[in-house]
C-alpha positions in Angstrom: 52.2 5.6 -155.7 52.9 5.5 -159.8 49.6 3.5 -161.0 50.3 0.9 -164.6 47.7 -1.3 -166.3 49.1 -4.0 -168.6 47.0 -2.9 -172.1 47.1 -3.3 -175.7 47.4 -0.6 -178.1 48.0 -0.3 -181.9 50.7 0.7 -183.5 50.6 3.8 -185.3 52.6 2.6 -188.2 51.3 -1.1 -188.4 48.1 -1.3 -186.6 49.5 -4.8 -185.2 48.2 -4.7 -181.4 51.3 -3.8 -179.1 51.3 -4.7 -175.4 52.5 -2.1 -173.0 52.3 -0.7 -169.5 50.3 2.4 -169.8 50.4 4.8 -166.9 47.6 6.2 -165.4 49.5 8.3 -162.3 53.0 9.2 -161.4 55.0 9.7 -158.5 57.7 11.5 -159.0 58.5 11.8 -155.5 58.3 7.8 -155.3 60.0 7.0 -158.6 62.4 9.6 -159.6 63.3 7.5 -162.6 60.2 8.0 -164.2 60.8 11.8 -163.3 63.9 11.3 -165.3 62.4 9.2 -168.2 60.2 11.8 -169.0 63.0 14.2 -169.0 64.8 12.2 -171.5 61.8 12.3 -173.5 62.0 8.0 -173.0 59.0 7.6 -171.0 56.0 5.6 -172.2 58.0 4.8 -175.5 57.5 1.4 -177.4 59.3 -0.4 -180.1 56.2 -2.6 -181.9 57.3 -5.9 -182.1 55.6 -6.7 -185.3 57.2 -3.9 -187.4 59.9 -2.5 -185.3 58.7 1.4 -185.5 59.2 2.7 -182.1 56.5 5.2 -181.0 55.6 7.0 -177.4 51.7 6.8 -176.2 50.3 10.2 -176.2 50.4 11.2 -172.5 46.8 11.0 -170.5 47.6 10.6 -166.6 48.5 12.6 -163.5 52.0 13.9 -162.1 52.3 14.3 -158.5 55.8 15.9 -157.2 55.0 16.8 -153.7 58.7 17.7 -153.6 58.2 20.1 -156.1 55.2 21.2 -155.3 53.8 19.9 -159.2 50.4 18.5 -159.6 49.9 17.9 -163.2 47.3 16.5 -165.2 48.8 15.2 -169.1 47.0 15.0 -171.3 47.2 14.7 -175.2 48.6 17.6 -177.3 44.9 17.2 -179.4 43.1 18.0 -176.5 44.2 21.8 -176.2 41.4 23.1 -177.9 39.4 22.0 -175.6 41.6 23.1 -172.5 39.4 24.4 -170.3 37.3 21.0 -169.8 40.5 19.6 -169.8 42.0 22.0 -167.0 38.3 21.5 -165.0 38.8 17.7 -165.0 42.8 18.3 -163.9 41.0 20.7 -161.1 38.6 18.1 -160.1 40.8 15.0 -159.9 43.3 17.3 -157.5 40.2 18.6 -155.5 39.5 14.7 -154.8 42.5 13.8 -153.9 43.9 16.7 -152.1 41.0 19.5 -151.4 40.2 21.0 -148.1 38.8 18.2 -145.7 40.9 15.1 -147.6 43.3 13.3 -145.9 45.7 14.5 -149.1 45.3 18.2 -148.0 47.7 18.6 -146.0 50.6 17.4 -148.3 50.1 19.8 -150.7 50.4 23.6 -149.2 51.2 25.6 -151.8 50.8 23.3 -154.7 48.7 24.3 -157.5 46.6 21.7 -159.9 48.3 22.2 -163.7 47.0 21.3 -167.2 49.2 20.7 -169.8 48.8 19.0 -173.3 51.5 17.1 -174.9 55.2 15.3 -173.7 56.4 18.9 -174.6 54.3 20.9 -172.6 54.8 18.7 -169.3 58.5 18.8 -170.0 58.4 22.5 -170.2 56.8 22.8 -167.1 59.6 20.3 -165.3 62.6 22.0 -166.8 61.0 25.7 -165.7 60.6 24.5 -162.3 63.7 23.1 -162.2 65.5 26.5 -163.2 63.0 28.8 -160.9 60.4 29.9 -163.3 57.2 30.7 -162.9 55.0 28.8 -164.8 52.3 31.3 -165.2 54.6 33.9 -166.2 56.3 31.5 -168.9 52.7 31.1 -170.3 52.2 34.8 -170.2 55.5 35.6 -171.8 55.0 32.8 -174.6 51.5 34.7 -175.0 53.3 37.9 -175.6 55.8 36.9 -178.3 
């Protein structure tokens, strides 16, 4: 199940509040289209109604592709430098919902809890996927260069 709440937000260029439909989870196996929005880089993106500036919310919610086997938790490119709390929240959260002894368990053999900060690091980690990469060894190789 994808999971919305209707909130307000300012915008970045006029600090007028902006209503939108923030996401808290995605199901990418349920919704495909949002999948597909973020792939097209058009997901959680707003035009303010006040000034006309179209911005995109920095992303801070979870990705499940049981398809896929992708369990990610976004969350804003500023938060790298503090990754690991942020990757020990992402482990927590999957733990909950889908550790040994929860009814989630047995949905996701296989499937590893991700981190990522930023639309462009989650969209790396789709378009990998999607091409047979390794994620780990992507990071590794991006480590190298």
């Amino acid at each position: 199940m994808s999971v919305f709440d209707s909130e307000t937000v300012a915008c970045p260029a006029c600090a007028q509040p902006v209503a939108v439909e923030l996401v808290h989870s995605v199901n990418a196996v349920r919704r495909p289209d949002l999948r597909a929005s973020i792939l097209d880089r058009s997901f959680q993106s707003v035009a303010c109604p006040h000034c006309g500036v179209s911005f995109r919310i920095e992303p801070r919610f979870t990705y499940l592709d049981t398809a896929r086997r992708q369990f990610f938790a976004a969350l804003p490119a500023s938060e790298l430098a503090d990754w690991k709390a942020g990757e020990a929240r992402a482990q927590a959260s999957y733990d909950m919902a889908f550790g040994p002894g929860t009814d989630g368990a047995a949905l996701v053999e296989g499937m590893h809890a991700r981190c990522v900060f930023g639309w462009l690091g989650l969209n790396e980690k789709l378009i990998a996927a999607e091409h047979g990469i390794d994620d780990v060894e992507l990071e590794m190789a991006q480590l190298a260069t």
